[in-house]
C-alpha positions in Angstrom: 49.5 38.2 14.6 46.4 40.0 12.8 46.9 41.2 9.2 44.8 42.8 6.3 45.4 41.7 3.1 47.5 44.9 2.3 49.5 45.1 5.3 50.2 41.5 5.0 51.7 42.1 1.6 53.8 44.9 3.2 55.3 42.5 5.8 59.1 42.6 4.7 60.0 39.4 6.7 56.9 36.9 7.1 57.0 34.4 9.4 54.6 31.5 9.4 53.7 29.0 11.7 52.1 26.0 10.2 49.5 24.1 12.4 47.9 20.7 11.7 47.4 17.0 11.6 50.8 14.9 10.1 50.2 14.3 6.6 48.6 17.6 5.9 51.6 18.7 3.7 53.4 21.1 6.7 56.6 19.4 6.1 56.1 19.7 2.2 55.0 23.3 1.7 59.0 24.1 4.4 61.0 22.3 2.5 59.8 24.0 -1.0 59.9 27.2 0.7 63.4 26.6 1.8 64.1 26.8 -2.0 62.9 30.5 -1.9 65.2 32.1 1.2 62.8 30.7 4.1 64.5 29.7 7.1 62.7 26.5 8.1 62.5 25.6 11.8 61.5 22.3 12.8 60.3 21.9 16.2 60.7 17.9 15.9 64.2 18.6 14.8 65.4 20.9 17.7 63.5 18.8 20.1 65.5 15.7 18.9 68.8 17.3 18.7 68.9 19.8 21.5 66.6 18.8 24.2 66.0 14.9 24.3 69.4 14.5 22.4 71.3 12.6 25.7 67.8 11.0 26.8 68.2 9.9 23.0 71.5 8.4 23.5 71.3 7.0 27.2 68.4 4.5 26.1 70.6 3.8 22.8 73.4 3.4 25.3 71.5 0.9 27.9 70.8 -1.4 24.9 74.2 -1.2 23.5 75.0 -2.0 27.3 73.4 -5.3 27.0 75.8 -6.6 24.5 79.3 -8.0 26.1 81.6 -6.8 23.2 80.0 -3.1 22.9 79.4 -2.9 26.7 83.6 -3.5 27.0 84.3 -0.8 24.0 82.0 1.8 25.9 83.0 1.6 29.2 86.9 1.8 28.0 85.9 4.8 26.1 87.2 3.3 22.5 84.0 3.8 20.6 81.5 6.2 20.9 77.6 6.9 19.9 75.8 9.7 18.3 72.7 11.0 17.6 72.4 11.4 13.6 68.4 12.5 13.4 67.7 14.5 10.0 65.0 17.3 9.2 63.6 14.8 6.9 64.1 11.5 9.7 63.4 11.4 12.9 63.4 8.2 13.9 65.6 9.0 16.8 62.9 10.8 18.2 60.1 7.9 17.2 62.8 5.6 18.7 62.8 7.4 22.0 59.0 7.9 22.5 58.5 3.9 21.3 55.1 2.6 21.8 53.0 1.4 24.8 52.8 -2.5 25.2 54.8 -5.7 25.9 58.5 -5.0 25.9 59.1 -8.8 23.8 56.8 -7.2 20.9 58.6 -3.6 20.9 56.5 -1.8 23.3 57.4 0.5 26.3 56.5 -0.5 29.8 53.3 1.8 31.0 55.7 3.5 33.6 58.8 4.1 31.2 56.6 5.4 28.3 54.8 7.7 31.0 58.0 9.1 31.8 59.6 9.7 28.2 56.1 11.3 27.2 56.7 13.9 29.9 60.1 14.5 28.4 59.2 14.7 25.1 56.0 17.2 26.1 58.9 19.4 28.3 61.0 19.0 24.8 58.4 20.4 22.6 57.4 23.7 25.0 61.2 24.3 25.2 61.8 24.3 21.4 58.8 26.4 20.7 60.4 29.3 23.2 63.2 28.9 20.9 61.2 30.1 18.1 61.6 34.0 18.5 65.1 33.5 19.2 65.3 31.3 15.8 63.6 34.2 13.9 66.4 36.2 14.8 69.1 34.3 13.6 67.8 33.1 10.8 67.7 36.9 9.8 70.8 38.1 11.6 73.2 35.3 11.2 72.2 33.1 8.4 70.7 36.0 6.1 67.1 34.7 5.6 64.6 36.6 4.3 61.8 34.8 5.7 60.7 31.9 8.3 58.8 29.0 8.4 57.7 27.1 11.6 57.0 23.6 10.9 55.4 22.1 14.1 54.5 18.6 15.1 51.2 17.3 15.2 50.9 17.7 19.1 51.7 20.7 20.0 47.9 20.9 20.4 48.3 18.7 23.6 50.3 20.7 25.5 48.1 22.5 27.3 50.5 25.3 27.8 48.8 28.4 27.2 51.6 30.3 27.2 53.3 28.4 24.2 50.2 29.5 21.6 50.9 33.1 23.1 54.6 33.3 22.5 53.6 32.2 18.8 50.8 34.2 17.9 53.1 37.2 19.2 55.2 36.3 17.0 54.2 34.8 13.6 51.3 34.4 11.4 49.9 31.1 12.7 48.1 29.2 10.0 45.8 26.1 10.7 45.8 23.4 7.9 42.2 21.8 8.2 41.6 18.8 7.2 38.1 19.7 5.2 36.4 16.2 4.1 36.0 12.8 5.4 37.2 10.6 2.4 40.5 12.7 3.1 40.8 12.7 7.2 40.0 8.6 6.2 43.3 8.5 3.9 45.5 10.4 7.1 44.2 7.4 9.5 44.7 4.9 7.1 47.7 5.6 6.5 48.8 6.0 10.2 47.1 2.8 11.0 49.6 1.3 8.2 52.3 2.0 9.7 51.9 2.8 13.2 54.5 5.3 14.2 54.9 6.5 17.9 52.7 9.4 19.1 52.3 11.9 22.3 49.0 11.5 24.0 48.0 14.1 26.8 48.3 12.0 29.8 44.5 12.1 30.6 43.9 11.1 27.5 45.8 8.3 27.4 45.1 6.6 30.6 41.5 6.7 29.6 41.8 5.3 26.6 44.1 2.8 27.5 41.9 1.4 30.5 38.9 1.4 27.5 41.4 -0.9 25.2 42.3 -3.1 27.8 38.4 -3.4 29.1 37.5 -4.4 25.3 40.5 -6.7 25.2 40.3 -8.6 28.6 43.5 -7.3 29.0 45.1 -6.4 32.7 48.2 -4.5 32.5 49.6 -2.6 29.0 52.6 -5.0 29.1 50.1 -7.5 27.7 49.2 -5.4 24.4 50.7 -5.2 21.3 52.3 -2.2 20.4 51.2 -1.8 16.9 47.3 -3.0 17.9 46.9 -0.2 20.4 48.7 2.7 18.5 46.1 1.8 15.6 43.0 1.3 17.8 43.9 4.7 19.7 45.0 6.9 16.7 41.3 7.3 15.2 40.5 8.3 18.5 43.4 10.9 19.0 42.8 12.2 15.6 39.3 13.3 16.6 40.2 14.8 20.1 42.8 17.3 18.5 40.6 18.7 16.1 38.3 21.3 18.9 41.9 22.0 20.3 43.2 22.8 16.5 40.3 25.0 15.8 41.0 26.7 19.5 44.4 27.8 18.4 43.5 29.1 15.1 41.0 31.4 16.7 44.4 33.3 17.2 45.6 32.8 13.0 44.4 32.2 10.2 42.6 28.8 8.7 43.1 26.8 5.1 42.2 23.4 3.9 44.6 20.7 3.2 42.6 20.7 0.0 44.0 24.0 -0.7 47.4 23.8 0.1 47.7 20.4 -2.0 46.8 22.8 -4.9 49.8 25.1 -3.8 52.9 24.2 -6.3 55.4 27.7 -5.4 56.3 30.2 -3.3 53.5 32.7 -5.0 50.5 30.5 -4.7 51.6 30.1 -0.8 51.7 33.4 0.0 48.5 33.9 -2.6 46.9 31.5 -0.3 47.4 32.9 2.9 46.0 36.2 1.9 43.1 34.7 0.5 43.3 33.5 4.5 43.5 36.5 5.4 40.2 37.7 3.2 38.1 35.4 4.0 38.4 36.1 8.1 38.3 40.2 7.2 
């Protein structure tokens, strides 16, 4: 969607799609906008507890297998497992996506983590089709007067073009930037602190893993650690998403994360995205 300033302003329900790196303050401008009658969808969320919710619990399952005493309770149907993911935690998702490396350090086989990657990507495109559908309801059922769309940090990777159509058709797609290099060093920093799991585009990652195991005299992924590789390889990934970022906010509108740190309430958000909206005009 294409707005002037004024016609922006005369939009009666807005809905916003928010677009960036993690850490750039998309999950922290939803929830204080869920103080002020926005509907906030997060795609991680529905992905976790509609589309990879039994994947979820089939791998929680075949560990809880393992175990004599649990492994007796399940099959005889006396207990029972559920997925408990929160907007605000999704480690059930993290969990299910696990890292690439020796399985006696944490890590995923190369052939497993291949295969859960290609879920999860499947999960993302099918929760982002869910978005007009969301819009509706959060209007028509639950009696919002306004929608935010907080999406992960790879929905640049999809390579779906279809998926950037269906949201700049409808919402307001708004790119959070991240502007200077003293802050894109803080968002590796602290990634590399604590390495969390992460989708790669599968070209991506088979070329950077053969790099890391060539600079390693490494042979096979089941010899790396987990936690070494994610924070050798997110630098990398970091910098490969920004062109595909800036691709999709040819279609929306573009801020800084400098600017929407500054942004305390609902006003100064929507001030913000009509300065946006000014500066493109």
């Amino acid at each position: 969607m294409k707005f002037t300033v004024d016609s922006f302003r005369a939009w009666e329900h807005k809905k916003i799609t928010l677009l960036g790196m993690s850490g750039v303050g998309k999950t922290y401008i939803s929830n204080m906008l869920r103080k002020h009658d926005w509907f906030h969808y997060s795609g991680d969320y529905r992905i976790g507890t509609r589309y990879l919710d039994e994947p979820i619990m089939d791998l929680v399952k075949a560990q809880a297998m393992q175990l004599p005493f649990l492994r007796d309770l399940l099959r005889k149907d006396w207990i029972y497992i559920r997925n408990n993911i929160k907007v605000d935690d999704l480690g059930p998702v993290l969990s299910f996506v696990g890292k690439l490396g020796n399985p006696e350090l944490g890590g995923v086989p190369l052939e497993d983590f291949v295969r859960r990657q290609a879920q999860y990507r499947e999960a993302e495109i099918a929760a982002v089709h869910d978005v007009p559908d969301f819009i509706r309801k959060a209007q028509e059922v639950y009696g919002y007067k306004h929608f935010i769309n907080d999406m992960g940090g790879s929905l640049c990777e999809l390579e779906d073009p279809a998926v950037i159509d269906l949201l700049a058709e409808h919402t307001f797609i708004l790119y959070i930037k991240v502007t200077d290099a003293e802050q894109e060093q803080q968002l590796i920093s602290r990634a590399q602190s604590a390495p969390k799991p992460l989708y790669y585009r599968p070209e991506f990652l088979l070329q950077e893993l053969e790099t890391y195991l060539q600079e390693n005299g490494l042979e096979y992924a089941a010899q790396m650690d987990p936690d070494a590789f994610t924070r050798w390889v997110f630098p990398r990934l970091f910098h490969s998403r920004i062109p595909r970022y800036e691709k999709i906010a040819r279609e929306g509108y573009t801020v800084t994360s400098r600017e929407l740190s500054q942004v305390q309430t609902q006003e100064e958000f929507l001030e913000l995205l009509e300065a946006a909206i000014a500066r493109e005009n």
